[in-house]
mmCIF file of the C-alpha atoms, coordinates in Angstrom:
data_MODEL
# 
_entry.id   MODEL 
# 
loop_
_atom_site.group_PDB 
_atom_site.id 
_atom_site.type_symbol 
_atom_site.label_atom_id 
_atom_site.label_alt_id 
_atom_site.label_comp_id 
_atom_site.label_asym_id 
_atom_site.label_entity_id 
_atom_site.label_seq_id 
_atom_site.pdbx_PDB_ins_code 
_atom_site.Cartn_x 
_atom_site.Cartn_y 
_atom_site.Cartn_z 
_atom_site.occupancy 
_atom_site.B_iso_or_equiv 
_atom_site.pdbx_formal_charge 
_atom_site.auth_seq_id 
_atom_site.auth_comp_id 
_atom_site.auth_asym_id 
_atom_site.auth_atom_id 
_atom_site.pdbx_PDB_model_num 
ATOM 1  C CA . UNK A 1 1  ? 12.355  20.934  31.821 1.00 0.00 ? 1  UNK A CA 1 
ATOM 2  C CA . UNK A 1 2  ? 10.842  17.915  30.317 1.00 0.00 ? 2  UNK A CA 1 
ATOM 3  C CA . UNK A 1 3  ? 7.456   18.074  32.488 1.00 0.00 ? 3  UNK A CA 1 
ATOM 4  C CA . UNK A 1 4  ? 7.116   21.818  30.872 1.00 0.00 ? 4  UNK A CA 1 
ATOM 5  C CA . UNK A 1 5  ? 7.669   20.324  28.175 1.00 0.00 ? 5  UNK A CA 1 
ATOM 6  C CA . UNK A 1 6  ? 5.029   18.226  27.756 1.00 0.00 ? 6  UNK A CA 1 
ATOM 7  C CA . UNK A 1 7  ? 2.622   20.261  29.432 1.00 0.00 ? 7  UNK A CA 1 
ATOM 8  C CA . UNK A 1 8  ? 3.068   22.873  26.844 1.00 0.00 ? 8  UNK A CA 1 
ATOM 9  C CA . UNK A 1 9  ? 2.753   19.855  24.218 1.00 0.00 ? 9  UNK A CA 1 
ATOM 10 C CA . UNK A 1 10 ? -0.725  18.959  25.952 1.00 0.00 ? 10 UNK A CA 1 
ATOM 11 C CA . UNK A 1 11 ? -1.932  22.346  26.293 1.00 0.00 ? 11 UNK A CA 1 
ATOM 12 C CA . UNK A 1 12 ? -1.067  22.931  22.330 1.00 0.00 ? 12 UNK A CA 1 
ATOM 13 C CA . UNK A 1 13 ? -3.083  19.354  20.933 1.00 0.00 ? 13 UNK A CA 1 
ATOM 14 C CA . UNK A 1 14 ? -6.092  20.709  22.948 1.00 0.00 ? 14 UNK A CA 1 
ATOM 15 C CA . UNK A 1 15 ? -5.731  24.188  21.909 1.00 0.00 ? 15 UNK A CA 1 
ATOM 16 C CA . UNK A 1 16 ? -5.562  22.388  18.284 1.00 0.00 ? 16 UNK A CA 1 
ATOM 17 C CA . UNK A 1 17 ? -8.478  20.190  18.381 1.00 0.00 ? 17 UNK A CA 1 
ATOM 18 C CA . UNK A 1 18 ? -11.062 22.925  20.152 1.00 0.00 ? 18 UNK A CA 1 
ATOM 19 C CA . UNK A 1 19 ? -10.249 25.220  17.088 1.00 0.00 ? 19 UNK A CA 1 
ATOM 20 C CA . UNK A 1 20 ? -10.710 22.644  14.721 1.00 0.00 ? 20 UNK A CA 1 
ATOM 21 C CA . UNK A 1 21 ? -14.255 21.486  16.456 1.00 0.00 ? 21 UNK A CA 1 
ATOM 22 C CA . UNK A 1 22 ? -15.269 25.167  15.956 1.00 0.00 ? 22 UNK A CA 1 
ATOM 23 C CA . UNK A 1 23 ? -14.585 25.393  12.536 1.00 0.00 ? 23 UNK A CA 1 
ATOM 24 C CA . UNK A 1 24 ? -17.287 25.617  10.265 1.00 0.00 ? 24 UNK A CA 1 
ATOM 25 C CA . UNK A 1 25 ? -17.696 22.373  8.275  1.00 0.00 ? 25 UNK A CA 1 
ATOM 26 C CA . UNK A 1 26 ? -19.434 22.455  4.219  1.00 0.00 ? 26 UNK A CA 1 
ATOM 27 C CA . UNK A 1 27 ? -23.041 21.054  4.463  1.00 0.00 ? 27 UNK A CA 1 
ATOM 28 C CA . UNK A 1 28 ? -22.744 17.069  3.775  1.00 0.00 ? 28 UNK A CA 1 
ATOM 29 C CA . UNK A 1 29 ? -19.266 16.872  5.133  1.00 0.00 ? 29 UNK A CA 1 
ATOM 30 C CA . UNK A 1 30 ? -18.841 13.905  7.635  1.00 0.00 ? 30 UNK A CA 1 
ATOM 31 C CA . UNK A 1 31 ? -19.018 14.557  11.452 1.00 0.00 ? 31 UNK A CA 1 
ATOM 32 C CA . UNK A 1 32 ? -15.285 13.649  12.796 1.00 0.00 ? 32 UNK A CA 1 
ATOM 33 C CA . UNK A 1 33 ? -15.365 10.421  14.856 1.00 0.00 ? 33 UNK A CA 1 
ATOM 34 C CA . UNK A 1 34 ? -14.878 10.009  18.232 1.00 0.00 ? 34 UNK A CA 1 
ATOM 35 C CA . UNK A 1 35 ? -11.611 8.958   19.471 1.00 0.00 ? 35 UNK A CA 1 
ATOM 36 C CA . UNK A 1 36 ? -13.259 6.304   22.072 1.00 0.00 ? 36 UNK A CA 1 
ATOM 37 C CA . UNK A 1 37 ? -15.602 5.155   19.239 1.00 0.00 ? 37 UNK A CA 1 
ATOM 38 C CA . UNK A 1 38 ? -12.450 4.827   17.014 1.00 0.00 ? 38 UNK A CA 1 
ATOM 39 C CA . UNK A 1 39 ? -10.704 2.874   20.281 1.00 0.00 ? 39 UNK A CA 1 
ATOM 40 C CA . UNK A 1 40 ? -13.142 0.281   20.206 1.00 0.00 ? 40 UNK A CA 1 
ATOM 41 C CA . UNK A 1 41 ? -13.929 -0.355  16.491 1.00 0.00 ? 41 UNK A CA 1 
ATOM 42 C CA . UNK A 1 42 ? -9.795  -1.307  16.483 1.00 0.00 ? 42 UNK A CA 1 
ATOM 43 C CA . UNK A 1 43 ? -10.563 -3.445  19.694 1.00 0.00 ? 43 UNK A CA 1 
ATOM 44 C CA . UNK A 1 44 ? -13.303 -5.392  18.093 1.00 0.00 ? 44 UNK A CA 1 
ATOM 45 C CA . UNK A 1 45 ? -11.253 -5.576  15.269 1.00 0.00 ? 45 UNK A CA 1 
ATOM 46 C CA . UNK A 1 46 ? -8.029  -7.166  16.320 1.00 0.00 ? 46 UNK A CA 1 
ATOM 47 C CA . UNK A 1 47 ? -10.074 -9.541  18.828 1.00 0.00 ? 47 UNK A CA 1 
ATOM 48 C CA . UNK A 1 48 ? -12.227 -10.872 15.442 1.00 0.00 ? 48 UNK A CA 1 
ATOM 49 C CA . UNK A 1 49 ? -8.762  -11.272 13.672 1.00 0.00 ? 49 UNK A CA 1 
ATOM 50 C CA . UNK A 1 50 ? -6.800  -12.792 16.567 1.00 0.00 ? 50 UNK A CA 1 
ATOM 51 C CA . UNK A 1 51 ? -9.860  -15.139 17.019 1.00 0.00 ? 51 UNK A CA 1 
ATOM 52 C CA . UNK A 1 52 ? -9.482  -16.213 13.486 1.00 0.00 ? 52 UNK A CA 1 
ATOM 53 C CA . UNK A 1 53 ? -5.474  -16.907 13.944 1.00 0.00 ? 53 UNK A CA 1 
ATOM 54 C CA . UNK A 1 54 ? -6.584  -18.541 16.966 1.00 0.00 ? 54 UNK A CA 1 
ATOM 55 C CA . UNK A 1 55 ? -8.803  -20.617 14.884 1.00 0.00 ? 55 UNK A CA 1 
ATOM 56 C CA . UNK A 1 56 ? -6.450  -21.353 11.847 1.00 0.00 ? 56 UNK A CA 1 
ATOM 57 C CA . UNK A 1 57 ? -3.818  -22.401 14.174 1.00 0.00 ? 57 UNK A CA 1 
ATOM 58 C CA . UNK A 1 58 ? -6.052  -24.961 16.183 1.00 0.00 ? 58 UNK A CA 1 
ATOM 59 C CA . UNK A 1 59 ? -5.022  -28.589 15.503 1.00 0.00 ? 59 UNK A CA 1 
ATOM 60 C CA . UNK A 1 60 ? -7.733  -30.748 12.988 1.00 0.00 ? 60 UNK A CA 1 
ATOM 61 C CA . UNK A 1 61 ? -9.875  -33.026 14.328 1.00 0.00 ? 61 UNK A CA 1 
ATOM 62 C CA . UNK A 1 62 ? -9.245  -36.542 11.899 1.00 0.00 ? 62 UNK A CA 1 
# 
């Protein structure tokens, strides 16, 4: 059952975001982003900050 399952759970999150894509947006109203765009803004996000712990962490020169 559990493949069905999550098939139907698939099928319903696409069914979900075509509708909203067709929905008529109010003139001004920001374009939604795209998930891959969103995917690597976080990327390039948590490699700046984990370069910075990196950096914080690294031993003093005297």
């Amino acid at each position: 059952m559990q493949p069905s399952r999550s098939i139907a759970t698939t099928t319903m999150v696409a069914l979900m975001a075509a509708h909203r894509m067709v929905q008529e947006r109010p003139s001004g109203a920001p374009a939604p982003l795209d998930p891959r765009l969103v995917r690597r803004i976080m990327d390039r996000l948590w490699k700046t900050e984990a370069a910075a712990r990196t950096e914080s962490r690294a031993p003093r020169p005297a």
